[in-house]
C-alpha positions in Angstrom: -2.5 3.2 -8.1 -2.2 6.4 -9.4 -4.1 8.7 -11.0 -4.0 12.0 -13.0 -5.8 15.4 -12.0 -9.0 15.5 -14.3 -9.2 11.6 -15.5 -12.4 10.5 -15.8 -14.3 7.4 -13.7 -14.3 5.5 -16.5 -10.5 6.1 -16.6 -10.2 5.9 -12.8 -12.3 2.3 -12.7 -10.2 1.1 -15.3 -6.9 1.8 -13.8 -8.3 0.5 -10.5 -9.1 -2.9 -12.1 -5.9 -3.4 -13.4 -4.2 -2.4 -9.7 -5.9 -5.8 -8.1 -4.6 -7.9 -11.0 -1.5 -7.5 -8.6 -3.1 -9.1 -5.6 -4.3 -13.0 -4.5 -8.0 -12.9 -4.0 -7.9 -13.3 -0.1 -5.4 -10.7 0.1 -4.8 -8.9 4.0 -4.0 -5.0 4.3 -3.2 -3.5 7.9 -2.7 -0.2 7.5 -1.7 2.3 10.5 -0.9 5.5 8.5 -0.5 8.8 10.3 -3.3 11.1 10.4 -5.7 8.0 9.1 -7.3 5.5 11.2 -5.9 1.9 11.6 -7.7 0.2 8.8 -7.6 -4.1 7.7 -8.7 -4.8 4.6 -9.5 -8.0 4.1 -9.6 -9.5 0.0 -9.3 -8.4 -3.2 -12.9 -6.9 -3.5 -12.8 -5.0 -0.3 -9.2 -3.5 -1.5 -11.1 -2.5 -4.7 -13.7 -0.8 -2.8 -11.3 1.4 -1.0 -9.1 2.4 -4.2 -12.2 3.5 -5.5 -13.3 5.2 -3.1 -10.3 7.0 -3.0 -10.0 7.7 -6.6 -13.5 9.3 -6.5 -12.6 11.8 -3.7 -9.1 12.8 -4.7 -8.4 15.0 -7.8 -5.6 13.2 -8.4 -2.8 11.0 -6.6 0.9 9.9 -7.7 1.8 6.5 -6.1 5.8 5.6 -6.2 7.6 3.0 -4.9 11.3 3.5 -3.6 14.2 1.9 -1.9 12.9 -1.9 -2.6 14.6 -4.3 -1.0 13.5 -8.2 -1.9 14.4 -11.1 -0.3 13.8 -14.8 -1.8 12.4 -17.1 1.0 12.7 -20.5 1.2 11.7 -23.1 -1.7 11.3 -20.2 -4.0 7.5 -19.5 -4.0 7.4 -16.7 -1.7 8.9 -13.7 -1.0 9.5 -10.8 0.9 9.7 -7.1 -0.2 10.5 -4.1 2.1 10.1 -0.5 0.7 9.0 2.9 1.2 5.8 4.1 -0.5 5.4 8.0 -1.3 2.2 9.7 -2.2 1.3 12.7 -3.4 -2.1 13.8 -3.2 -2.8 17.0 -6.0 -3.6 19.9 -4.9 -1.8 19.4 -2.2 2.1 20.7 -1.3 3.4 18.1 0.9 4.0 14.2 0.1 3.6 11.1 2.5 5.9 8.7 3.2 4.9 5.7 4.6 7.5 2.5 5.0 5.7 -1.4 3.8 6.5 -4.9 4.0 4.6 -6.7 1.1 4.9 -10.5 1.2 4.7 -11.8 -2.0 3.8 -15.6 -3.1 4.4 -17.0 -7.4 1.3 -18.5 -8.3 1.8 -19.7 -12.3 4.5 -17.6 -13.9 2.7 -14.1 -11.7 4.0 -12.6 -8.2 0.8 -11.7 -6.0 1.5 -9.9 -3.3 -0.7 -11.6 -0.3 -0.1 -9.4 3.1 1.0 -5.7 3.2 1.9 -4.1 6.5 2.9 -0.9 7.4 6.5 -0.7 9.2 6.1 1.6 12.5 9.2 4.2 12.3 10.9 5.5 15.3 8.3 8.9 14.5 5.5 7.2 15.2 6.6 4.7 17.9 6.4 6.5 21.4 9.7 7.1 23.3 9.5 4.9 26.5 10.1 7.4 29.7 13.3 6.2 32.0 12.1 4.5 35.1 12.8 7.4 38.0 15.6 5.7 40.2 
């Protein structure tokens, strides 16, 4: 997913292409990032769209993937993956962090990831006010 400062669209398209190789055609994206509106993407195509979209506005964008944690599920053929995503956008001086839970299914010999969520932290959950006595 990521991108360098100055690549081309040609570039840009191709490295987008190659990103949904990684994904089941009916894949499903809920995404409740901080500062961004809740968004669900539903399929391959539509998750194209966006990475596009925001290849074309951003400069350039570095996309890692930290502190994976996998867990087999039953029967072998799907799986579950929590980690934290970091982003840095260029130009700009501050990352994002973001926790995810991908699930992930083997279809053939290939992992597809099929559902990504984002993971609400206690910074973005609301603290619940003590019932006055």
């Amino acid at each position: 997913a990521s991108c360098a400062p100055g690549a081309g669209t040609i570039p840009r398209g191709l490295r987008a292409q190659r990103l949904g190789e990684y994904f089941t055609p009916d894949v499903a994206i809920g995404l409740d990032l901080r500062g961004f509106q809740t968004r669900e993407l539903e399929g391959r195509d539509e998750l194209m769209q966006a990475v596009m979209g925001a290849m074309q506005r951003l400069r350039g964008l570095e996309v890692e993937f930290l502190d994976i944690n996998v867990t087999l599920e039953a029967g072998k053929q799907t799986a579950a993956a929590n980690l934290t995503g970091k982003v840095t956008i260029a130009g700009e001086r501050e990352f994002q962090v973001q926790e995810f839970n991908f699930k992930l299914k083997k279809i053939d010999r290939a992992w597809l990831i099929y559902r990504i969520d984002t993971v609400k932290t206690l910074s973005q959950i609301t603290a619940l006010r003590p019932t006055p006595v």
